[in-house]
N, C-alpha and C positions, 0 to 999 in steps of 0.2 A: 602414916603419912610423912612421918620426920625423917623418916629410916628413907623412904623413895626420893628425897627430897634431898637427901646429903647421898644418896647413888646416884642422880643426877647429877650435882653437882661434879663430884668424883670424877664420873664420867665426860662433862664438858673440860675439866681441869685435863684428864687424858689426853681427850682429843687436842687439845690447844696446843699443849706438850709435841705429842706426833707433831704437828704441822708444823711446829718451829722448828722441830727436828729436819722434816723433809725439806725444808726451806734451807736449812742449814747447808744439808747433802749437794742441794741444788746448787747453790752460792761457791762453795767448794770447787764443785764440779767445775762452775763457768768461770771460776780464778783459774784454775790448774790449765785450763784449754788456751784463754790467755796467755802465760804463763806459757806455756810451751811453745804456743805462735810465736810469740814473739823472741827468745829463747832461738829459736829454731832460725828465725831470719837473721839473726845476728851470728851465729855459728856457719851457716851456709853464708853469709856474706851476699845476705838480698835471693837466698832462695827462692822459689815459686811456692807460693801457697793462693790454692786452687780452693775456693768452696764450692760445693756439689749441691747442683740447685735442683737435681733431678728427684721425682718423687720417692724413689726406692733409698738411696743413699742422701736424703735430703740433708742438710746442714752438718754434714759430713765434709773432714777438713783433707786434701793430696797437699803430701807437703816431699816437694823435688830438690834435689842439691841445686839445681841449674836456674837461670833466671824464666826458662819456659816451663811449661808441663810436661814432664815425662811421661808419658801412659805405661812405659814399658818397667821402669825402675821408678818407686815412689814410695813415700809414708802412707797409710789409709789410716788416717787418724777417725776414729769411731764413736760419734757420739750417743748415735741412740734415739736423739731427737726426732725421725720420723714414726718412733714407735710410742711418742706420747701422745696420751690420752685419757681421757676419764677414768674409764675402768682399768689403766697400768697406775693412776695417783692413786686410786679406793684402796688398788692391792697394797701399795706401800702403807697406807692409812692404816691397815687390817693387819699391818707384819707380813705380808706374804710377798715371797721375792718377785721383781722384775727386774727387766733389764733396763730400763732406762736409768737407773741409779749409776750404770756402768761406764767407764769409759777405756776403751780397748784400741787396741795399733795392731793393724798387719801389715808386713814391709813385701813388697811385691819387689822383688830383684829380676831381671830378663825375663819377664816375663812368668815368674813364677812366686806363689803367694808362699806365705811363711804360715805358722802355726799363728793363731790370737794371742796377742799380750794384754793381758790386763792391768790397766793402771788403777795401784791404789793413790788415789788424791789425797788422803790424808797422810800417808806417811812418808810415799816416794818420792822423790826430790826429781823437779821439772829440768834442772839442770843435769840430774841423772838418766831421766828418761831421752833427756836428746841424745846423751850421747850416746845411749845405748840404739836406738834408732838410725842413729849417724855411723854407729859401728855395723848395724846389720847390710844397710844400705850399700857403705861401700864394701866391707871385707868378706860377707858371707856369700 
């Protein structure tokens, strides 16, 4: 009964652990997104930043050199946020990958999209990531 009793316990100390963990990632996440918004409108000099209220790309961030919405040339800054849900936190909970841990950019120039970038929020520098965004946007 003592031996069940300290694998319980074990067990809630685990989980505890994870969730501070996933809260961490989370917190992360929504600094760096900041963080680059703003970042980004001080670089563009009052750029357009558009949120996507639609369901598919919900809370997904266009971010334009210009003070309107470009459809044609834009950042598709990627959060991920309409793919949360219960069972994508379990999987985190479990170690097993999802995507909403991620936060990715595709740079759409004349109309044609780029490969996915992946931002690492912990190590990549949000002053780096504009500029690289700022470089694909105008030069490539």
């Amino acid at each position: 009964m003592r031996l069940m009793l300290q694998i319980l316990l074990l067990l809630i100390i685990i989980l505890l652990l994870r969730i501070i963990y996933i809260y961490s990632i989370f917190n992360q996440k929504h600094k760096m997104v900041g963080e680059i918004l703003i970042t980004w409108k001080i670089k563009t000099r009052g750029g357009n930043i558009k949120k996507d209220d639609d369901k598919f790309y919900q809370d997904d961030y266009y971010l334009s050199q210009y003070l309107t919405h470009n459809s044609d040339s834009h950042i598709h800054l990627i959060t991920h946020k309409e793919k949360y849900s219960i069972y994508e936190f379990l999987k985190i909970l479990l170690f097993i990958p999802s995507k909403i841990i991620s936060l990715d950019y595709i740079v759409k120039k004349n109309d044609t999209h780029s490969h996915l970038t992946q931002i690492d929020y912990y190590n990549d520098s949000y002053l780096d990531i504009c500029d690289k965004m700022e470089y694909y946007l105008v030069n490539e």
